[in-house]
C-alpha positions in Angstrom: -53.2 15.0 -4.2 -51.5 17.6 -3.9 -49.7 19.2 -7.2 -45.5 17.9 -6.3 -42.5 19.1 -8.8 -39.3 18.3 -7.6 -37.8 19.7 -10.9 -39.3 23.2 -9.9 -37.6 22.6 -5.9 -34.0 21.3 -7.6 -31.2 23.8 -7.9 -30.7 24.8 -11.2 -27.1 24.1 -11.4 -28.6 20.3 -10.8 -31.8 20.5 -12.9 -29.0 20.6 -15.7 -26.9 17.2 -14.6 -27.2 14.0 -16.5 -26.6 11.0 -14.0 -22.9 9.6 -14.5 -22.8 7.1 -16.5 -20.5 4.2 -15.2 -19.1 1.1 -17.7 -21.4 -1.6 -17.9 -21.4 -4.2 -15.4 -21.2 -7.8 -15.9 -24.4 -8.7 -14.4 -26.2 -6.0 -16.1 -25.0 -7.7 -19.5 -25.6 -11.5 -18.4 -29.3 -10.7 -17.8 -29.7 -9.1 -21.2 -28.0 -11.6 -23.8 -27.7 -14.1 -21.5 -24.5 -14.3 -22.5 -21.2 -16.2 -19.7 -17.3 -15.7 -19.8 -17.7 -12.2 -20.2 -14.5 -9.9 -20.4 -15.0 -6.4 -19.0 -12.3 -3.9 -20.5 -14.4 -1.1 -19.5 -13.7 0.7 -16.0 -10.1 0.6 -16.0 -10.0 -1.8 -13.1 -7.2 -3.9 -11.8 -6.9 -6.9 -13.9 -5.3 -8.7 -11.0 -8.0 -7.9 -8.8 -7.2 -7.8 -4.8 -4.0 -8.4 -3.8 -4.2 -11.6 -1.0 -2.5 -9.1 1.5 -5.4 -6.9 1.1 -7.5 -10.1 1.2 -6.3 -11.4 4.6 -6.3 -7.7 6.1 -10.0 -7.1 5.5 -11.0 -11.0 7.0 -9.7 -9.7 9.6 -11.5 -6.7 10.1 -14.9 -8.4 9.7 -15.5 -9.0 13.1 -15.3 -5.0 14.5 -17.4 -3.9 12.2 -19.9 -3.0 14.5 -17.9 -0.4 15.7 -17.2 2.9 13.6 -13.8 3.6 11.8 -11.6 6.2 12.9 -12.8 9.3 11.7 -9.6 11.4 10.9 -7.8 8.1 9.5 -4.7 8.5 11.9 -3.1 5.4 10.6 -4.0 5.5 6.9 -2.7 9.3 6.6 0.3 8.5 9.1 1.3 5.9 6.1 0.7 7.9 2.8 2.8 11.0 5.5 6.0 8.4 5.6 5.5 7.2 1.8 5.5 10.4 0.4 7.0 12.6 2.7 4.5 15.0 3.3 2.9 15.8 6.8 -0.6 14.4 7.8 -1.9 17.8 7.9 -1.4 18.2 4.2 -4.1 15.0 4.1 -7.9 14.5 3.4 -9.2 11.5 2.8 -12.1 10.9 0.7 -14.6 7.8 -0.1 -12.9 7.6 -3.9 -10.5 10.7 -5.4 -14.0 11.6 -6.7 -14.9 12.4 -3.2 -12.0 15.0 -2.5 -12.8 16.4 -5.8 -16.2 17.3 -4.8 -14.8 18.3 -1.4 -12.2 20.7 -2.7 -15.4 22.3 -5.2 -17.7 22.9 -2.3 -15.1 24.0 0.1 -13.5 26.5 -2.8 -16.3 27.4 -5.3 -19.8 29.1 -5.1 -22.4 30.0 -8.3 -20.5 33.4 -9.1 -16.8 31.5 -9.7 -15.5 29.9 -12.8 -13.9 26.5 -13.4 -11.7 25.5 -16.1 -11.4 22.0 -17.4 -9.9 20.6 -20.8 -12.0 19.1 -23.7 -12.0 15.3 -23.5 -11.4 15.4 -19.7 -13.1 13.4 -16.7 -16.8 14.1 -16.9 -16.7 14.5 -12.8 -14.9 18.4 -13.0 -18.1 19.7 -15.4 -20.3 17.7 -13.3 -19.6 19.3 -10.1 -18.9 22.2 -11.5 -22.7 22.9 -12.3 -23.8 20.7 -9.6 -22.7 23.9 -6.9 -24.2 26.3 -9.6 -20.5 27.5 -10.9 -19.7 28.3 -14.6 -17.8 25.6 -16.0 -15.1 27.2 -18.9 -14.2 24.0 -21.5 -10.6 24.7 -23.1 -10.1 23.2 -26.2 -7.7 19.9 -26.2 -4.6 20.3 -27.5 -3.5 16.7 -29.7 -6.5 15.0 -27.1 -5.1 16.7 -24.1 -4.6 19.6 -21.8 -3.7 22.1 -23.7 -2.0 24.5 -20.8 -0.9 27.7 -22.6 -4.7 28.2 -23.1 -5.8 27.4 -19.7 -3.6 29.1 -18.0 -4.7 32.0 -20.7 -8.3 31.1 -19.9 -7.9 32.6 -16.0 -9.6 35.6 -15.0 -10.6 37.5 -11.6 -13.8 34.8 -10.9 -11.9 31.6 -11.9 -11.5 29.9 -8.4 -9.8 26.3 -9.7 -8.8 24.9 -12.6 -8.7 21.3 -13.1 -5.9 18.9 -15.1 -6.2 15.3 -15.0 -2.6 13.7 -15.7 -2.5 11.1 -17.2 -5.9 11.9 -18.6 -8.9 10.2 -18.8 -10.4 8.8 -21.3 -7.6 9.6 -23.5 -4.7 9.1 -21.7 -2.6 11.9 -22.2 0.3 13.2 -20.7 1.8 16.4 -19.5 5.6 16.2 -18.3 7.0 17.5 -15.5 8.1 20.8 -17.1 5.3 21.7 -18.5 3.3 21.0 -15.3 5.6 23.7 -13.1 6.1 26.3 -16.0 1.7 26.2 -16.2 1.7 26.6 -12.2 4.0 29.2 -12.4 1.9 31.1 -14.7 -1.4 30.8 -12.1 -2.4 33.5 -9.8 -2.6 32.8 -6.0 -6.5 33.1 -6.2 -6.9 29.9 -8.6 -6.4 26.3 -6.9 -5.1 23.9 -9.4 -6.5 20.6 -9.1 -3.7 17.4 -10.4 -6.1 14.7 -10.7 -3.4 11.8 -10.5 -6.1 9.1 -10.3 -3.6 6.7 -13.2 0.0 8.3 -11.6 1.2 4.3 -10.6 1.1 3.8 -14.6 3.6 6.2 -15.8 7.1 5.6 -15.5 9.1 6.8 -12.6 11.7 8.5 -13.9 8.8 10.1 -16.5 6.5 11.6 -13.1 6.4 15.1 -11.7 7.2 15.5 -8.1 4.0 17.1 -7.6 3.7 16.7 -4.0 7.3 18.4 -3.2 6.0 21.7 -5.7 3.0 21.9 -3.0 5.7 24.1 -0.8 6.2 26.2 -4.0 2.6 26.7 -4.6 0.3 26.4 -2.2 -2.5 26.7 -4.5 -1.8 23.7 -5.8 -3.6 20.4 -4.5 -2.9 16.7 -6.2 -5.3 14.3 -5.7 -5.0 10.0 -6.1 -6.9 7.1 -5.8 -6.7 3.6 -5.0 -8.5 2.6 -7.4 -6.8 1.6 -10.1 -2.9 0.2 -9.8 -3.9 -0.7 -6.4 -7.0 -2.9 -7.5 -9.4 -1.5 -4.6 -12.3 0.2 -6.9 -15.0 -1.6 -5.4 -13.9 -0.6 -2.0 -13.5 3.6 -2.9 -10.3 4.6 -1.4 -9.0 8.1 -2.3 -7.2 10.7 -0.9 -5.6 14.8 -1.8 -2.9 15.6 -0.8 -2.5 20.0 -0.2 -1.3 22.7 1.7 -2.2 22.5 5.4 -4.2 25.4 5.2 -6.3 24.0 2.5 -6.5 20.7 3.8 -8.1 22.4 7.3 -11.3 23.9 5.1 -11.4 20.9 3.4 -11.6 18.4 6.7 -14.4 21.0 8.1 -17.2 20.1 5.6 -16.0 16.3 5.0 -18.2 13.5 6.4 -16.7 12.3 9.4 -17.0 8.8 8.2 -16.6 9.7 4.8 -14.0 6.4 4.5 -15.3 3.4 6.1 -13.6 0.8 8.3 -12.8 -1.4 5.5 -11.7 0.8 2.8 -9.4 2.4 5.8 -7.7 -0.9 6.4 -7.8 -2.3 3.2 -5.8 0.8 1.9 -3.1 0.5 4.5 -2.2 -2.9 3.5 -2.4 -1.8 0.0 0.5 0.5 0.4 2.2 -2.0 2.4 2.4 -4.6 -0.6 5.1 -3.4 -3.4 5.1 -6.9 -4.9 1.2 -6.1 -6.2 2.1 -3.0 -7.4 4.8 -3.9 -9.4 3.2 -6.7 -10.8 0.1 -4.4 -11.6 2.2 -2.1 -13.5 4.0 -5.1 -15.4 1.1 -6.9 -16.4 -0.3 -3.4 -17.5 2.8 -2.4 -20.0 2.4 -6.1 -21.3 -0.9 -5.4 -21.9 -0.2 -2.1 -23.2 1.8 -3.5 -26.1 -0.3 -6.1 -26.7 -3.4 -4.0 -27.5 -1.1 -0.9 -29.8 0.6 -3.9 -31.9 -3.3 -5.0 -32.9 -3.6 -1.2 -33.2 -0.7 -0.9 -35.5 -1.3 -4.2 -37.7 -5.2 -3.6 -38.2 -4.4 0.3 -39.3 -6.7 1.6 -36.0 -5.4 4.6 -35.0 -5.4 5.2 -31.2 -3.8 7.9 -28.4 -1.0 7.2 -27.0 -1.8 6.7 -23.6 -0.1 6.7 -20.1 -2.9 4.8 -18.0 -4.2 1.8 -17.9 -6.4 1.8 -21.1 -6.2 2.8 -24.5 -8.4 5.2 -26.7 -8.8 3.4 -30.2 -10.4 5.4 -33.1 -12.6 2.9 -34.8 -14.5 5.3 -37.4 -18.2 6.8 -37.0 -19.6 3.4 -36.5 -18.2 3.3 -33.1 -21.5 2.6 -31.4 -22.0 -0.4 -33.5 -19.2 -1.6 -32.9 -19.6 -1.2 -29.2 -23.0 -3.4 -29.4 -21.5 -6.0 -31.3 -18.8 -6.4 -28.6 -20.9 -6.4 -26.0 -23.0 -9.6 -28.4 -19.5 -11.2 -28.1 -19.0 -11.1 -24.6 -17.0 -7.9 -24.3 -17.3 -4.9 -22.5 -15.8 -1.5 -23.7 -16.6 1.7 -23.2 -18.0 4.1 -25.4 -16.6 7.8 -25.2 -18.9 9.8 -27.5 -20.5 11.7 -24.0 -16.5 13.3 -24.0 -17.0 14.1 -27.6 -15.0 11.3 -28.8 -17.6 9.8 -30.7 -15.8 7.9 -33.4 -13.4 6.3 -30.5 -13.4 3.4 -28.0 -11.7 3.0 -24.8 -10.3 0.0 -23.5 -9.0 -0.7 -20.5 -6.0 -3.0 -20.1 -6.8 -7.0 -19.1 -5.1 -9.9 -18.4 -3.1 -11.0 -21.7 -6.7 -13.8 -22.1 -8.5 -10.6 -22.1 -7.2 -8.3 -24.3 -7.0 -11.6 -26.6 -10.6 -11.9 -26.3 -10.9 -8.3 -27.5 -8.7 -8.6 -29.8 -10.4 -11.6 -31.5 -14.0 -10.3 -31.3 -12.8 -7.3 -32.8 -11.0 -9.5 -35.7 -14.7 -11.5 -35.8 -16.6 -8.5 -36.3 -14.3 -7.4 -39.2 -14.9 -10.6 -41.3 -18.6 -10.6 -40.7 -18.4 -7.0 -42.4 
């Protein structure tokens, strides 16, 4: 036999990736403890779920799925065009905003460019960062977020793209709308700057930055969103960036052709089409919200103020004890400590049953102490 190592044939830039780590499903924690009626506050998924318009659009796709979808998503980008008033050409679609992340780094980066990221932000812009063999520059958070002065300080001739997730995840974070335009201001043509508005549909509206309209300004400037979260379609990977034309064009010449399938296509169109679910999604979410920070503030937690859909709860250095016994009472949270957040614990927002389920295992734990 001959003598194989597939660590000696891997890039370097992979040879140095840990897998992603996704929240723990459900299933995964039913076989271990055996345990039913589990809540999972862990992904920051829809609570709601799928909205029934969504439902009754995809039954009724089922039966042409033999055939492929449409490969440039004329509908689905005519839609998000007239919703947000930009043109299609600004649009690439992508199998999750994850997707058009990776798409924008291997369209705009190679090994001898830079990337700059904050401390405590998604673990995706690191990862494929050294996945295309690139140097990945870490700024130091500012109060658990962004802090822009730095980044933009941070720039040099071989930084290609920076990358600011607002709202932020995991902490939650966020960076108004002046801030935003005074930091792109301050960015040299040669940089793209990467919005990662994955949680946008949270924040208030008179609170968001009209990104897409500052894309004229500054073409170097690209937003990305997902329907993954206030939309409830994580399960079905729906994402999309929205750019300059001339940006989208590179973008669209190295992305699958079929890189969004026939179902996440339609069931993203009727997504946008139901405004009742979306409001209700946001609702149920500031309930939750409140729910959740006045636990916070009666049990002394300290947590981030957050603009998502989950909330960032310091629970001291035993935080991955704490995270086991949860998960032996049926609850699923996430652990942050791979963000260097170690003493914290996110939790995403529920149904007002769920959160209460949190909130009483945590109670449960604390009298067992």
């Amino acid at each position: 036999m001959q003598n194989f190592d597939a660590a000696h044939l891997a890039l370097p830039g992979i040879r140095e990736l840990q897998p992603y780590q996704a929240g723990k499903p459900i299933e995964e924690l039913e076989r271990e403890l055996g345990i039913k009626d589990i809540v999972k506050l862990a992904s920051n998924e829809n609570p709601l779920g799928v909205s029934p318009m969504v439902q009754q659009a995809l039954a009724d796709k089922v039966a042409s799925l033999a055939r492929y979808p449409d490969a440039n998503g004329f509908y689905l980008k005519s839609a998000l065009a007239e919703r947000f008033g930009v043109s299609t050409a600004q649009i690439t679609l992508g199998n999750g905003s994850n997707d058009v992340l990776e798409l924008l780094a291997r369209t705009y980066v190679s090994a001898e460019h830079e990337v700059i990221f904050s401390q405590h932000a998604f673990v995706v812009y690191p990862l494929v960062t050294r996945a295309i063999g690139a140097t990945g520059i870490a700024v130091p958070a500012l109060d658990y977020g962004h802090d822009l002065n730095a980044m933009a300080a941070a720039v040099t001739d071989k930084t290609r793209m920076i990358f600011v997730a607002n709202p932020n995840n995991p902490t939650g974070t966020f960076l108004t709308a002046d801030l935003l335009h005074e930091f792109l201001a301050k960015i040299p043509p040669h940089v793209l700057v990467v919005l990662d508005e994955a949680y946008y549909e949270y924040v208030p509206e008179h609170e968001r930055a009209p990104s897409l309209q500052w894309i004229e300004k500054f073409p170097n400037l690209v937003v990305s969103r997902t329907f993954s979260k206030a939309y409830g379609l994580a399960g079905i990977r729906a994402g999309y960036a929205v750019s300059h034309p001339s940006v989208a064009d590179y973008m669209n010449r190295i992305r699958q052709p079929f890189n969004m399938n026939e179902l996440a296509l339609t069931a993203a169109m009727a997504a946008l089409q139901d405004d009742d679910f979306l409001a209700r999604s946001i609702e149920v979410n500031r309930a939750g919200m409140l729910q959740l920070i006045a636990f916070c503030e009666a049990q002394n937690l300290p947590y981030i103020p957050s603009h998502g859909n989950f909330l960032t709860i310091e629970v001291g250095p035993d935080a991955a004890a704490l995270y086991q016994k949860l998960l032996h009472k049926g609850v699923i949270v996430r652990p942050v400590a791979g963000y260097e957040l170690p003493n914290h614990l996110r939790v995403s927002i529920g149904l007002p049953e769920e959160n209460q389920a949190f909130i009483n295992a945590m109670l449960a734990i604390a009298h067992d102490r």
